[in-house]
C-alpha positions in Angstrom: -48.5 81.5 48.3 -51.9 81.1 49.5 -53.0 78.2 47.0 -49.9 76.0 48.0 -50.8 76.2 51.3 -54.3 75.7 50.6 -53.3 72.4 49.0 -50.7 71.2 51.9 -53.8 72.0 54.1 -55.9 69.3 52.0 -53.4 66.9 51.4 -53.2 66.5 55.5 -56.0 66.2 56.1 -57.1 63.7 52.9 -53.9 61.8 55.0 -55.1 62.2 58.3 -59.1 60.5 57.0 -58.2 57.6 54.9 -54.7 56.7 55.9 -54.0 54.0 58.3 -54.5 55.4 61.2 -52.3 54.5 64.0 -54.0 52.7 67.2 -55.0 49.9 63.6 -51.6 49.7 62.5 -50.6 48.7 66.4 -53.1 46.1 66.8 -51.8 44.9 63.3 -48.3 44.6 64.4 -49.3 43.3 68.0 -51.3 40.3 66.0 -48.4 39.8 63.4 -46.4 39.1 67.0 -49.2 36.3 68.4 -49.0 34.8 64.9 -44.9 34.5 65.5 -45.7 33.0 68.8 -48.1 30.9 67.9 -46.1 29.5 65.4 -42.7 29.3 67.8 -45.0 27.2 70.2 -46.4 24.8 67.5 -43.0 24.1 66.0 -42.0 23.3 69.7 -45.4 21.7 70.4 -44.1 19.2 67.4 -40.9 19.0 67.9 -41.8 17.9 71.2 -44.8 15.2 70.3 -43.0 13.7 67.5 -40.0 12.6 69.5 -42.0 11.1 72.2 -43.9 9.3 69.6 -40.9 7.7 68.1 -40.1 6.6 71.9 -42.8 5.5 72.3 -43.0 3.2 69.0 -38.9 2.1 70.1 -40.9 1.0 73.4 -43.3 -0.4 71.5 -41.0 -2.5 69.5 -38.7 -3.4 72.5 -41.7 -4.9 74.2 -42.8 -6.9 71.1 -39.5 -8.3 71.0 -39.5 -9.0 74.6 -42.8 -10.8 74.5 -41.5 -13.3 71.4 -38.3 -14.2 73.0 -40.2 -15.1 76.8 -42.5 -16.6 74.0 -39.7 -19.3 72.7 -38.5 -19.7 76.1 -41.6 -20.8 77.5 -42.4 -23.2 74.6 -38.5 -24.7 75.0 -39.4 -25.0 78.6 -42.4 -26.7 77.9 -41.3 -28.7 75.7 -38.4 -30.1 78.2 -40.9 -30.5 81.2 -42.9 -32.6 78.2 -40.2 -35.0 77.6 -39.4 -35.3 81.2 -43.0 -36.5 81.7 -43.1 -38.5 78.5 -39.9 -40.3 80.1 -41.5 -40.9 83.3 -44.8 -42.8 81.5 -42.5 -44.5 79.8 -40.4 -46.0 82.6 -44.1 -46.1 84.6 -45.3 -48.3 81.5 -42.4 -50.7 82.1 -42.8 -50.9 86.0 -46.4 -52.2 85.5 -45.5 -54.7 83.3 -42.7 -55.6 85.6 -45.6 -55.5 88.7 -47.7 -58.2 86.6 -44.7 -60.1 86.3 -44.0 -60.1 89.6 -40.7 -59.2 89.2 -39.6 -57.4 92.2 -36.2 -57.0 91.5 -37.0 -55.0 88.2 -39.8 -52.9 90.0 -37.4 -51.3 92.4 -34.9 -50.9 89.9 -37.3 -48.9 87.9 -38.7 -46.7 91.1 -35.2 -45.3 91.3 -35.2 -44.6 87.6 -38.0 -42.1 88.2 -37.4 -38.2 88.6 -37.8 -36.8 92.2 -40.7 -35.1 91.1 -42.7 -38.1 89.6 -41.2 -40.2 92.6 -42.9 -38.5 95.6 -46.5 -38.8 93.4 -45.7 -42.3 92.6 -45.7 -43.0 96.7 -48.9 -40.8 96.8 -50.5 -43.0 94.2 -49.7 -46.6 95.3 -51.1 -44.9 99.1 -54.4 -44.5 97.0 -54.1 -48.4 96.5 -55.3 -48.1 92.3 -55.2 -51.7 91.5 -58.3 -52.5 93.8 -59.7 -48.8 93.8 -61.5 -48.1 90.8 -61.6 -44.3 91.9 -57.6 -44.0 91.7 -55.9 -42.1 89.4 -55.1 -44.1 86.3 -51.0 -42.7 87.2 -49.1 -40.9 89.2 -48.4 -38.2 86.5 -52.2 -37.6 87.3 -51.6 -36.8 91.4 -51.7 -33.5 92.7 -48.4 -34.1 94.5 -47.2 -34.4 90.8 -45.3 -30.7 90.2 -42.5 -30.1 87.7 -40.7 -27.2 88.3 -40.0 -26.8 83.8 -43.9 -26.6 83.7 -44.5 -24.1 86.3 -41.3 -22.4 84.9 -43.2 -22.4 81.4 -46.6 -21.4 82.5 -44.8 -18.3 84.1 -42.6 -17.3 81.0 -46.1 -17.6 79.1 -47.5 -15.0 81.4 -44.9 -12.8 81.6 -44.4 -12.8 77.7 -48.4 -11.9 77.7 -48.2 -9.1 79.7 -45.1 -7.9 77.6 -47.1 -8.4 74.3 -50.1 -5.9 76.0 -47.2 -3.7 77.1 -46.3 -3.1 73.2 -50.0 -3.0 72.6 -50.4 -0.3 75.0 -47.2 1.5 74.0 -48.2 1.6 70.4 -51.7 3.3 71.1 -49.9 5.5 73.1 -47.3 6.7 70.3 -50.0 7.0 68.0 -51.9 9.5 70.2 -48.7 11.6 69.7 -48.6 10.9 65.9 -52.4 12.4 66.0 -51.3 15.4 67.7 -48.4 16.0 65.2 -51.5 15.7 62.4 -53.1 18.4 64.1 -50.1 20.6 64.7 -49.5 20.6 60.9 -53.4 21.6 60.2 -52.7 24.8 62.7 -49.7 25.5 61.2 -51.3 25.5 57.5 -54.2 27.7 59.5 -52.2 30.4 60.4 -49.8 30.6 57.4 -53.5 30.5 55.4 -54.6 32.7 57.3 -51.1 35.4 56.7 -52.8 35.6 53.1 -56.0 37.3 53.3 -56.1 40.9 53.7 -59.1 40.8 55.8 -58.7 41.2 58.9 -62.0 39.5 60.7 -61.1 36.2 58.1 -57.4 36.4 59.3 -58.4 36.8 62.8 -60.9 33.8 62.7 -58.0 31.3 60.8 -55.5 32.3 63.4 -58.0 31.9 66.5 -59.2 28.4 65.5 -55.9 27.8 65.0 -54.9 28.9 68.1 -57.9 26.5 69.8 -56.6 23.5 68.3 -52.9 24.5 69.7 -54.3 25.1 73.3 -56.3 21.5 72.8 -52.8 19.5 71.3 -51.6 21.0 74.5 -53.7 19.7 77.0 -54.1 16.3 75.6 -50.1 16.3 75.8 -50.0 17.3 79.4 -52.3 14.7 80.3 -50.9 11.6 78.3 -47.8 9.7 79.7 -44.1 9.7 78.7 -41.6 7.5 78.6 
């Protein structure tokens, strides 16, 4: 039947001029497989960045701590080399009197009352001759051969707990540079799936390739920051 055929004939070739042709529906289906990689590398990407920042807030923590307890120990410390020193005045206090006395007896007996430390400047000052040199020092706490261990030990603890407290300081900028990346990971992953809902294709293409910018720059800034 020659009409029949006549309308087979049009039908194919009505198909052939406004359906979808074939080389479009490839590049469709080869995009529609960069979005699922994209997507596979972003949840890994965050996966990835948001464990590291919670290590690097736990480091951030454990350094805080750190720095508060070598805090307390160095003010304990302090506060022992204080009293040794306070003792030391004290029993210094009672030697001059005993020196204006003239008591002798009691001066020696309070010499070996002092601590070795407070003993070797004591020597160092009476050398210095302070009772008839005005430019003495007014004790021998006051001598530089004067060193207590507890104070040194104190001044080092404070240091140390410092340095720990900038550690944390540092540690904490550090996990929030992965917390920012994790902010940006979720604004390319609501770029793409945005991006799934338009039909088209230059706005889907321009969604999915910003969002594929920020994912190459989350990237980078992860391979260049450190890691616990």
């Amino acid at each position: 039947m020659p009409e029949v055929s006549a309308n087979v004939d049009i039908a194919r070739h009505l198909q052939e001029h406004h359906g979808q042709p074939e080389p479009s529906r490839r590049r469709v289906d080869t995009f529609e497989i960069l979005e699922a990689i994209l997507l596979a590398v972003v949840a890994v990407t965050t996966a990835f960045s948001g464990y590291h920042a919670a290590l690097w807030d736990g480091a951030s923590s454990r350094a805080y701590s750190k720095a508060a307890a070598l805090s307390v120990q160095s003010n304990e410390t302090q506060i022992t080399a204080n009293e040794k020193l306070m003792y030391n005045a004290s029993t210094f206090t009672a030697w001059l009197q005993a020196y204006s006395a003239g008591d002798q007896h009691l001066q020696a007996l309070l010499e070996r009352r002092f601590t070795d430390e407070y003993r070797v400047a004591f020597v160092a000052w009476l050398k210095t001759h302070p009772f008839t040199n005005p430019e003495a020092p007014a004790g021998p706490g006051l001598m530089a051969e004067y060193e207590d261990p507890r104070s040194e030990e104190a001044v080092t603890l404070a240091e140390e707990s410092n340095a720990a407290f900038e550690e944390g300081i540092a540690f904490r900028e550090t996990g929030e540079h992965y917390v920012r990346i994790t902010v940006i990971l979720a604004a390319v992953l609501f770029l793409i799936a945005i991006g799934q809902r338009f039909r088209l294709r230059g706005v889907r293409y321009g969604l999915t390739g910003v969002a594929g910018a920020l994912l190459l720059f989350c990237v980078v800034l992860i391979a260049t920051y450190p890691r616990t």
